[in-house]
C-alpha positions in Angstrom: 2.8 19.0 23.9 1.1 15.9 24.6 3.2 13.6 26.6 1.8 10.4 24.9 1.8 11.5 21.5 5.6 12.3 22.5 6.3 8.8 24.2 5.0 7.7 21.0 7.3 9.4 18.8 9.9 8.1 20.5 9.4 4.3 20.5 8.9 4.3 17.2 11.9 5.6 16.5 13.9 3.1 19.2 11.8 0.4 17.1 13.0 1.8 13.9 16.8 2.2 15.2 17.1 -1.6 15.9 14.8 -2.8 12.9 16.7 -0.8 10.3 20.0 -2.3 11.9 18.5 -5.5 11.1 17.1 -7.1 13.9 14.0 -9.0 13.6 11.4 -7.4 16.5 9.4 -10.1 18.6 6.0 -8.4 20.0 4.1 -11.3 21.7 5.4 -14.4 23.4 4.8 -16.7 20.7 7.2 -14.9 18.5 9.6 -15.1 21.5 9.7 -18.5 21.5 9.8 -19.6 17.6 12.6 -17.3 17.5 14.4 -18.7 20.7 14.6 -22.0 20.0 16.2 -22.0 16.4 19.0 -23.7 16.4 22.4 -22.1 16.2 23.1 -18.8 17.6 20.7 -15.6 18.6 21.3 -12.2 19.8 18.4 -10.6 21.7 18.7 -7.2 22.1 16.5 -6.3 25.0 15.5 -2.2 23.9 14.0 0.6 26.1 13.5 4.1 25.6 16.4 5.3 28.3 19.3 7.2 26.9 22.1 4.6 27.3 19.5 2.4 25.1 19.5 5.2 22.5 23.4 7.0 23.2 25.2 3.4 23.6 22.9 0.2 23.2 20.6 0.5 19.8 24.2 2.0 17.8 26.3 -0.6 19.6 23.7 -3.0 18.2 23.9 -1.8 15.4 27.9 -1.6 14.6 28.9 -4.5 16.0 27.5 -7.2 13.4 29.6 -5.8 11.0 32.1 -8.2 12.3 33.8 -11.7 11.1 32.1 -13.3 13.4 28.2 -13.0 14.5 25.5 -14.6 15.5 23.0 -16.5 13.3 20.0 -14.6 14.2 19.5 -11.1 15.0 16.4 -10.7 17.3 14.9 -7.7 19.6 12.1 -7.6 22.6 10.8 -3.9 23.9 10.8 -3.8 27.8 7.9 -1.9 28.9 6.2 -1.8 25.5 6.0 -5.5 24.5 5.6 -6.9 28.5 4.6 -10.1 27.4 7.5 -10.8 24.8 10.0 -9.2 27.4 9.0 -11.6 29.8 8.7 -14.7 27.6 12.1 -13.6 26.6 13.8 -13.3 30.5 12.6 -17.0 30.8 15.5 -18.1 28.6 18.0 -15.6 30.6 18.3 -18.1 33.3 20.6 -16.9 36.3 20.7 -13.1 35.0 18.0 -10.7 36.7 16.3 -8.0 34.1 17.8 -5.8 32.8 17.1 -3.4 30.1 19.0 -2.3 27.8 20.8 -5.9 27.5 21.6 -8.2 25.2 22.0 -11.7 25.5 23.2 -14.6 23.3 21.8 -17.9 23.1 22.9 -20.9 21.6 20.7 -23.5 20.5 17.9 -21.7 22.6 20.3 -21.8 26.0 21.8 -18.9 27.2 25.7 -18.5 27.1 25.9 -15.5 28.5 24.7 -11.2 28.8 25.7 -7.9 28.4 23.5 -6.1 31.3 22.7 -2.7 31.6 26.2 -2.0 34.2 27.9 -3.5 31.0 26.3 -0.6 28.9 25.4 2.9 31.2 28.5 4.6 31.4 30.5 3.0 28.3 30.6 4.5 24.7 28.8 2.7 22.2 32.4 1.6 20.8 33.4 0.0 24.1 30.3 -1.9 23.4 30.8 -2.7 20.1 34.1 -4.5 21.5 32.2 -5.8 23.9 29.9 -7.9 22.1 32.2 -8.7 19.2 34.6 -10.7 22.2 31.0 -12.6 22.6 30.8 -13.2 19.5 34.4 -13.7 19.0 34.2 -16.7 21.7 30.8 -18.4 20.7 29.8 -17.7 16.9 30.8 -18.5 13.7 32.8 -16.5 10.5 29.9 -15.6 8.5 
């Protein structure tokens, strides 16, 4: 089997989790940016292709909107297929280090706070479903 053609396979399907779930993907910096800055709040999912990414993050991700209260905007960056938009994106993560899988909220294009990776490895996806619903719970609106 070709590993590349099998690294491949399998982010496109991590790109397809999050994108199905309803996240908007962000592929170059620019993107990053227009999408950043929007007023309100944003939840960046920061994807890999580890297994707490697919076994915890990407279904947490998913579940979790489906909740009274969420943010405005859904957005996702790939570390270590999208570099560039990764790093654009860590720019706005001011005082966390990278981390991947992660997800971080911004409001009005500042950070509030992140779920790192030692938030995630370990956990069941549920634990952080309730995870990020008490972010949301704190710092967005009922929808």
């Amino acid at each position: 089997m070709d590993f590349n053609l099998f690294m491949k396979d399998v982010v496109d399907a991590a790109r397809k989790d999050i994108t199905e779930a309803g996240y908007d993907e962000l592929t170059t910096p620019e993107e990053v940016d227009q999408a950043l800055q929007k007023d309100g709040t944003t939840l960046v999912m920061i994807n890999s292709t580890c297994g707490c990414a697919g076994g915890v993050a990407r279904p947490a991700a998913a579940n979790a909107i489906h909740y009274d209260k969420r943010p405005d905007n859904l957005v996702t960056v790939f570390a270590g297929q999208d570099p560039e938009a990764t790093e654009k994106a860590r720019e706005y993560f001011e005082g966390f280090p990278p981390s991947s899988p992660s997800f971080a909220l911004l409001k009005d294009g500042k950070i509030v706070t992140m779920l790192e990776r030692h938030d995630i490895e370990g956990f069941s996806a549920m634990d952080v479903v309730g995870k990020l619903q008490d972010v949301f719970e704190k710092h967005c609106e009922e929808v």
